[in-house]
TIVO-2410 file (N, C-alpha, C; in nm, 3 decimals):
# residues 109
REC num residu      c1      c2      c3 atome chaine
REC   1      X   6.915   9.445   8.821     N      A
REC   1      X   7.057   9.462   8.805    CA      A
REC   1      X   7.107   9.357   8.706     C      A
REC   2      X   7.128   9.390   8.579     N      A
REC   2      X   7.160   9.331   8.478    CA      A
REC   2      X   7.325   9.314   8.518     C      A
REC   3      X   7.388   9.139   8.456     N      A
REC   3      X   7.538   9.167   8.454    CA      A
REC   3      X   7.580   9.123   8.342     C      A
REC   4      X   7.761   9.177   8.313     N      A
REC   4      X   7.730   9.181   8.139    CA      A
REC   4      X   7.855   9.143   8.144     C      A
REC   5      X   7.977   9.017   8.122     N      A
REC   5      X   8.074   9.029   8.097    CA      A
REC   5      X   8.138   9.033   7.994     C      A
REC   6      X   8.230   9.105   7.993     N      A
REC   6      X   8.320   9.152   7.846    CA      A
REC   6      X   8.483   9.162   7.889     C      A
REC   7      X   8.548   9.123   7.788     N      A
REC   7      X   8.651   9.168   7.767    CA      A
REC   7      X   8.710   9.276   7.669     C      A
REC   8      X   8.799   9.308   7.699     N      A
REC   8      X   8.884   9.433   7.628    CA      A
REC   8      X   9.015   9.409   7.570     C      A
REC   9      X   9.068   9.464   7.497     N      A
REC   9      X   9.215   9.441   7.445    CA      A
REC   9      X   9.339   9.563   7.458     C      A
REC  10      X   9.421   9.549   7.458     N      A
REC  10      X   9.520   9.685   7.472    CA      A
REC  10      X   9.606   9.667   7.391     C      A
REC  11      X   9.694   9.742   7.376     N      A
REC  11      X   9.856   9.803   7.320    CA      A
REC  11      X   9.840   9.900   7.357     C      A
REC  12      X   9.996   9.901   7.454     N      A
REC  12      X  10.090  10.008   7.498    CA      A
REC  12      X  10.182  10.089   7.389     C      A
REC  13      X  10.096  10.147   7.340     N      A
REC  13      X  10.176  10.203   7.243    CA      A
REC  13      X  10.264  10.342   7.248     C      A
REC  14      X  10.243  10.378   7.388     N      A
REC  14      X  10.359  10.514   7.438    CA      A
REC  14      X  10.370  10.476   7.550     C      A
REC  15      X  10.500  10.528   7.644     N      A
REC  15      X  10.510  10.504   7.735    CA      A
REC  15      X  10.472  10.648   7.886     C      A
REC  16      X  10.361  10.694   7.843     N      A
REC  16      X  10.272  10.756   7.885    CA      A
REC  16      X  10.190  10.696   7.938     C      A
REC  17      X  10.072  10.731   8.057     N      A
REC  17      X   9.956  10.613   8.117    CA      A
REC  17      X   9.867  10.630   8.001     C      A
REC  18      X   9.829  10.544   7.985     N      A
REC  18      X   9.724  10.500   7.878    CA      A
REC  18      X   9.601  10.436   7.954     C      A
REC  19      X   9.463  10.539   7.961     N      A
REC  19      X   9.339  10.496   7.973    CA      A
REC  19      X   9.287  10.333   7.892     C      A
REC  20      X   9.268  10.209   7.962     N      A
REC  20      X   9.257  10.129   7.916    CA      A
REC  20      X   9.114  10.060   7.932     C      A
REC  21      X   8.996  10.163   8.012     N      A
REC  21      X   8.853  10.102   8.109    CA      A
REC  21      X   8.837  10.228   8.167     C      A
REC  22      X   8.703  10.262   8.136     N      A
REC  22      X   8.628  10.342   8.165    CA      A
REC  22      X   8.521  10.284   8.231     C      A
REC  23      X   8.450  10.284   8.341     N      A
REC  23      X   8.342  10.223   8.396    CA      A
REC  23      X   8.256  10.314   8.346     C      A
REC  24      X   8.134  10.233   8.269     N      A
REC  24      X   8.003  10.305   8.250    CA      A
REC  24      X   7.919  10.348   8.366     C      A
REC  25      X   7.836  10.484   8.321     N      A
REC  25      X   7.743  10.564   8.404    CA      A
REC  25      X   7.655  10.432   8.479     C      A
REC  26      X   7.618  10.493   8.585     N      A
REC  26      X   7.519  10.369   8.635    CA      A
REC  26      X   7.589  10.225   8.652     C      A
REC  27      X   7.732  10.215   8.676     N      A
REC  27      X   7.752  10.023   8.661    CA      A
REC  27      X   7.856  10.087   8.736     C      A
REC  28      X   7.930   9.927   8.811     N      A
REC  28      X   8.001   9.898   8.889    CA      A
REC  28      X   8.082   9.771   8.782     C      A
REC  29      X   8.208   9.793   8.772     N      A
REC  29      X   8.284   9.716   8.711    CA      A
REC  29      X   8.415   9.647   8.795     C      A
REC  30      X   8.406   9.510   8.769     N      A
REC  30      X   8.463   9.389   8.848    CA      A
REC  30      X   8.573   9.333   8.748     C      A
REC  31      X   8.694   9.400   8.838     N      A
REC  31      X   8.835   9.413   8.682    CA      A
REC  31      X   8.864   9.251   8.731     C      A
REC  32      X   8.863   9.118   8.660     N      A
REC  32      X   8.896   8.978   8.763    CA      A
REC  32      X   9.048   9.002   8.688     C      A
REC  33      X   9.089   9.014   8.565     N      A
REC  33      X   9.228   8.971   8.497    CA      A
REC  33      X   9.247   9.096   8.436     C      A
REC  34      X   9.428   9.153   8.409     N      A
REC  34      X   9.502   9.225   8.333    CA      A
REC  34      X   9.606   9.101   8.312     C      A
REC  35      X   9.583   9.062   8.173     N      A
REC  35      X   9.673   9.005   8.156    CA      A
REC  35      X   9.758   9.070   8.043     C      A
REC  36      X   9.923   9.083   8.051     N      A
REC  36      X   9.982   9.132   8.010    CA      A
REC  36      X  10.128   9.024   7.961     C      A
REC  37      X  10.126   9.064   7.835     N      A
REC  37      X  10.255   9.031   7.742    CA      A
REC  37      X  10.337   9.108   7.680     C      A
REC  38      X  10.442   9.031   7.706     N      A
REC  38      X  10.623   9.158   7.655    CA      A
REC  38      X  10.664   9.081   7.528     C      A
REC  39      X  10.650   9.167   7.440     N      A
REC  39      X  10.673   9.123   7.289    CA      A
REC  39      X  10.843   9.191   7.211     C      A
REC  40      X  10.871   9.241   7.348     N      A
REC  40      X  11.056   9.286   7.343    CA      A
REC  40      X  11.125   9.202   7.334     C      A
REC  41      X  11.239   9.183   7.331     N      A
REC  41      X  11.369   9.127   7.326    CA      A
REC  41      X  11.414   9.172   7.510     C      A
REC  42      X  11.368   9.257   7.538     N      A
REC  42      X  11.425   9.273   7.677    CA      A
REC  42      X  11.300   9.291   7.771     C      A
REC  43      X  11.344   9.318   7.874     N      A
REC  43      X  11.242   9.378   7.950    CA      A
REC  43      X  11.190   9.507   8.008     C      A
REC  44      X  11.058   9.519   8.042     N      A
REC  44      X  10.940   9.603   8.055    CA      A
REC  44      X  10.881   9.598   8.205     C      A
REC  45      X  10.901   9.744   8.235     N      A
REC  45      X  10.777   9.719   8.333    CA      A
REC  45      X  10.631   9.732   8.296     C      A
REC  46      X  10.566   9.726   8.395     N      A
REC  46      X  10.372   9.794   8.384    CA      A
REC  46      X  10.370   9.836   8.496     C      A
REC  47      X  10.250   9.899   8.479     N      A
REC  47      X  10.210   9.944   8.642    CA      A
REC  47      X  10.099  10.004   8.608     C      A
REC  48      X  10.000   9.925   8.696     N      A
REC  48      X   9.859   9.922   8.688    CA      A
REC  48      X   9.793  10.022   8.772     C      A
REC  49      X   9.683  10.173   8.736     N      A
REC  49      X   9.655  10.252   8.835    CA      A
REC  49      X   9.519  10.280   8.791     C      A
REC  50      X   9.434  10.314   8.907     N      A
REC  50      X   9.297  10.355   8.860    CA      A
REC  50      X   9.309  10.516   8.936     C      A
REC  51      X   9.189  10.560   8.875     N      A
REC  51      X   9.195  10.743   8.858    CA      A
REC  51      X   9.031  10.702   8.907     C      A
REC  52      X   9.068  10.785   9.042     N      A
REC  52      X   8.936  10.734   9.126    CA      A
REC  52      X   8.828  10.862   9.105     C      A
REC  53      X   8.695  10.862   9.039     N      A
REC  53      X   8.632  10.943   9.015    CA      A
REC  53      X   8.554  11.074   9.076     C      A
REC  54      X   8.534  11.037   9.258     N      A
REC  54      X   8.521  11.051   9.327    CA      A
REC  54      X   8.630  11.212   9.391     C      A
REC  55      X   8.746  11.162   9.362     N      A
REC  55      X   8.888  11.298   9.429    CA      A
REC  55      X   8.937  11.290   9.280     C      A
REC  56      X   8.924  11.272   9.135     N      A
REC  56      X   9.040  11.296   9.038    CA      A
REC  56      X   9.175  11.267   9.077     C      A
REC  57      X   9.183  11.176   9.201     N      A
REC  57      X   9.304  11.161   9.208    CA      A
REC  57      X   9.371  10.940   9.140     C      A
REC  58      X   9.485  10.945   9.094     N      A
REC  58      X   9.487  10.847   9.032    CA      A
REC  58      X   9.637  10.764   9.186     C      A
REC  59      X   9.577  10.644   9.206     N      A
REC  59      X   9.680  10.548   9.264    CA      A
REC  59      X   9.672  10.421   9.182     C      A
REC  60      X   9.831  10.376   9.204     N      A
REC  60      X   9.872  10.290   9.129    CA      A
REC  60      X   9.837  10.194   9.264     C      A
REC  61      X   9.828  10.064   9.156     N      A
REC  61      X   9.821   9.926   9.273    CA      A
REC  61      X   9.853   9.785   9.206     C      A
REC  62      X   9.965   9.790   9.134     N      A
REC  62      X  10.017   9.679   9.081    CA      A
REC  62      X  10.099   9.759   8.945     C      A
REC  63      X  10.222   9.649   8.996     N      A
REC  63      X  10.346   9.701   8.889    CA      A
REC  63      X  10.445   9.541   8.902     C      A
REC  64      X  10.478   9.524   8.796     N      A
REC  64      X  10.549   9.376   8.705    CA      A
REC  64      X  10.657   9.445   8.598     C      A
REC  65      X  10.750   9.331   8.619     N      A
REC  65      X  10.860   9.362   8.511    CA      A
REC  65      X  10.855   9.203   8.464     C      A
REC  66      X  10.845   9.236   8.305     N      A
REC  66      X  10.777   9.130   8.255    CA      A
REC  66      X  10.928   9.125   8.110     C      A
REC  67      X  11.002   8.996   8.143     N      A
REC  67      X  11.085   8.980   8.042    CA      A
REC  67      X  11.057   8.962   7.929     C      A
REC  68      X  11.123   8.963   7.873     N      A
REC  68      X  11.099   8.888   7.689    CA      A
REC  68      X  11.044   8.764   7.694     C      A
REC  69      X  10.901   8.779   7.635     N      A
REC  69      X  10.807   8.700   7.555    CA      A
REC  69      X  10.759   8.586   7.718     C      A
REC  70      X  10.732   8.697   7.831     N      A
REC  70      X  10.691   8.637   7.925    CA      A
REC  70      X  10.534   8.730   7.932     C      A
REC  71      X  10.466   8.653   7.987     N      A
REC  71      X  10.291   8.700   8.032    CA      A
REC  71      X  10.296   8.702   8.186     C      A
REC  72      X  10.210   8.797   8.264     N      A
REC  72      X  10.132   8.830   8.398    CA      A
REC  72      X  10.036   8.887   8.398     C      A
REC  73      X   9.931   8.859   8.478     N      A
REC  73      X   9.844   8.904   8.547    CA      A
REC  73      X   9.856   9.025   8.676     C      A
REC  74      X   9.821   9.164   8.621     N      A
REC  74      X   9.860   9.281   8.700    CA      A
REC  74      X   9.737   9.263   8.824     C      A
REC  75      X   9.658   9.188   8.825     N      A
REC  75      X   9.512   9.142   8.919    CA      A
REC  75      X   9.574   9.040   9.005     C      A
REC  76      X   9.595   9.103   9.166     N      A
REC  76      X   9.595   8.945   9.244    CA      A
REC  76      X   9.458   8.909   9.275     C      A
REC  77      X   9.404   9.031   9.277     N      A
REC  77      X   9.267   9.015   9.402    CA      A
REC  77      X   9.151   9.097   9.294     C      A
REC  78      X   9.010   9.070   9.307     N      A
REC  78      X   8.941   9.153   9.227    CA      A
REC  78      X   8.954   9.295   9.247     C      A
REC  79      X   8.929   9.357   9.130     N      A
REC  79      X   8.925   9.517   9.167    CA      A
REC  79      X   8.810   9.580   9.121     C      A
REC  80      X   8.736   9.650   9.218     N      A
REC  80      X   8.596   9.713   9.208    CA      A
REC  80      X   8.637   9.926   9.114     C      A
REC  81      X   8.564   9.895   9.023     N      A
REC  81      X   8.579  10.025   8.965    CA      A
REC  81      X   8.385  10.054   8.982     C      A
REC  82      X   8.404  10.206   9.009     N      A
REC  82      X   8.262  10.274   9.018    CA      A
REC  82      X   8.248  10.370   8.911     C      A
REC  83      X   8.104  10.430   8.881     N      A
REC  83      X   8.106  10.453   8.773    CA      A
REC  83      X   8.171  10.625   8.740     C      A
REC  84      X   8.277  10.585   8.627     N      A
REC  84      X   8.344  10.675   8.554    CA      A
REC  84      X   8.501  10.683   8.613     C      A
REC  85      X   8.501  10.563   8.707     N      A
REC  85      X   8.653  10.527   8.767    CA      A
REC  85      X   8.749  10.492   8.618     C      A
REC  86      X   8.891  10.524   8.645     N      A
REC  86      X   8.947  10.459   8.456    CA      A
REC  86      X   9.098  10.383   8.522     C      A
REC  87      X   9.091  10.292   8.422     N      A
REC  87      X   9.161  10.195   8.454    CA      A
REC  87      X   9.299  10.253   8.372     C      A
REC  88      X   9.426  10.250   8.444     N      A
REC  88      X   9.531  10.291   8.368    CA      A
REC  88      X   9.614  10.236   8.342     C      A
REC  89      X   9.712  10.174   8.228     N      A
REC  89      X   9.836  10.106   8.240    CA      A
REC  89      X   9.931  10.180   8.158     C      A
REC  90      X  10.028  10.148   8.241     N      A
REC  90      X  10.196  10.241   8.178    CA      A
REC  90      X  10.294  10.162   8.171     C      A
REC  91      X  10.360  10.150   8.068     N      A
REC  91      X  10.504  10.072   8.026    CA      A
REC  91      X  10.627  10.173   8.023     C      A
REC  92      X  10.734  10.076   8.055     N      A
REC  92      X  10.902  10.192   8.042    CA      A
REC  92      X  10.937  10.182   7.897     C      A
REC  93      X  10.807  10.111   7.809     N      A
REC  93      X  10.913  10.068   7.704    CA      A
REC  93      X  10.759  10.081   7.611     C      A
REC  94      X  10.730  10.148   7.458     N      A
REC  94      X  10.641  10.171   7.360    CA      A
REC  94      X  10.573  10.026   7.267     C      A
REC  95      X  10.498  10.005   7.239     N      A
REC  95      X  10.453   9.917   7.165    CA      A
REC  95      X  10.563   9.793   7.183     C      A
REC  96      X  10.537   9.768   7.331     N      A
REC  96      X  10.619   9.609   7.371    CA      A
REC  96      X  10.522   9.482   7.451     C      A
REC  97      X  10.417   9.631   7.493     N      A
REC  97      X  10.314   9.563   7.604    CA      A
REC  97      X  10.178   9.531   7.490     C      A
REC  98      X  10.145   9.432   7.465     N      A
REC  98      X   9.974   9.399   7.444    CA      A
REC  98      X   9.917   9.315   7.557     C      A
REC  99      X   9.794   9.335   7.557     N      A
REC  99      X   9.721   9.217   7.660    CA      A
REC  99      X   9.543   9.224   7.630     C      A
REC 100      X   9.518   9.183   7.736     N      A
REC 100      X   9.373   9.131   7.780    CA      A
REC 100      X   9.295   9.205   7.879     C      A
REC 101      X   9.197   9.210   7.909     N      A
REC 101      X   9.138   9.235   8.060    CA      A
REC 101      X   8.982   9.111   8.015     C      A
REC 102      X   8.952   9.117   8.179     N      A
REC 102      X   8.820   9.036   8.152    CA      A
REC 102      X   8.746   9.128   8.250     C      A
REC 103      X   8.642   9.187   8.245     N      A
REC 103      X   8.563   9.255   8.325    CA      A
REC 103      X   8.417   9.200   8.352     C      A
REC 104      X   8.327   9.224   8.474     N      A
REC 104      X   8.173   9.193   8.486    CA      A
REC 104      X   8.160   9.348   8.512     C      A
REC 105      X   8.074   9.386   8.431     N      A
REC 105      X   7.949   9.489   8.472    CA      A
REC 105      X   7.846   9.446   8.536     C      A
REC 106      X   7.828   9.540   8.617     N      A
REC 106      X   7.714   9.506   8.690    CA      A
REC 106      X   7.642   9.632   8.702     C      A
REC 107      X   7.473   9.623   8.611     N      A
REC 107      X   7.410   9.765   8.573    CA      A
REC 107      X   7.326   9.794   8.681     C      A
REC 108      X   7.334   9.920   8.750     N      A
REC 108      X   7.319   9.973   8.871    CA      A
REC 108      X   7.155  10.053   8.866     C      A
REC 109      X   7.113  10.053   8.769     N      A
REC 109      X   6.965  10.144   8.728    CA      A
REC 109      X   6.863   9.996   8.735     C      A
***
């Protein structure tokens, strides 16, 4: 069981959910940080949901209203994604949100 950490980058660039993490075939992915920045003049929500692979069904489990030119972390607690689980984030507001994630893979073959 190989482990592989990586990070990822985003922009919210519609305010549609936007696929932001796809867990690879065979791996178990360990979401530790969403870190998120509001590059508005006002404020933004997020709201963080995974689309569980298992039922196609998607629940949200973290949502922030993040003022002008303030940062959060949508992660209190680790979050376990399985493989082909997708990580989702949605803003009220278009190309206001950029951020981070930090993930561990952990290869399951």
């Amino acid at each position: 069981m190989a482990n592989k950490f990586i990070n990822t980058q985003f922009d919210l660039n519609t305010t549609n959910a936007k696929a932001v993490y796809t867990c690879p075939a065979e791996t178990v992915g360990l979401v530790k940080s969403i870190q998120c920045f509001n590059v508005s003049t006002g404020t933004v929500s997020v709201t963080a949901a995974i689309t569980d692979d298992t039922d196609s069904t998607t629940y949200s489990f973290s949502k922030r209203a993040l003022g002008s030119g303030t940062t959060t972390d949508l992660v209190t607690a680790l979050k376990v994604f399985e493989e082909s689980d997708i990580l989702k984030l949605t803003a009220t507001g278009a190309n206001f949100i950029t951020g981070t994630m930090a993930i561990l893979e952990q290869d399951r073959s």
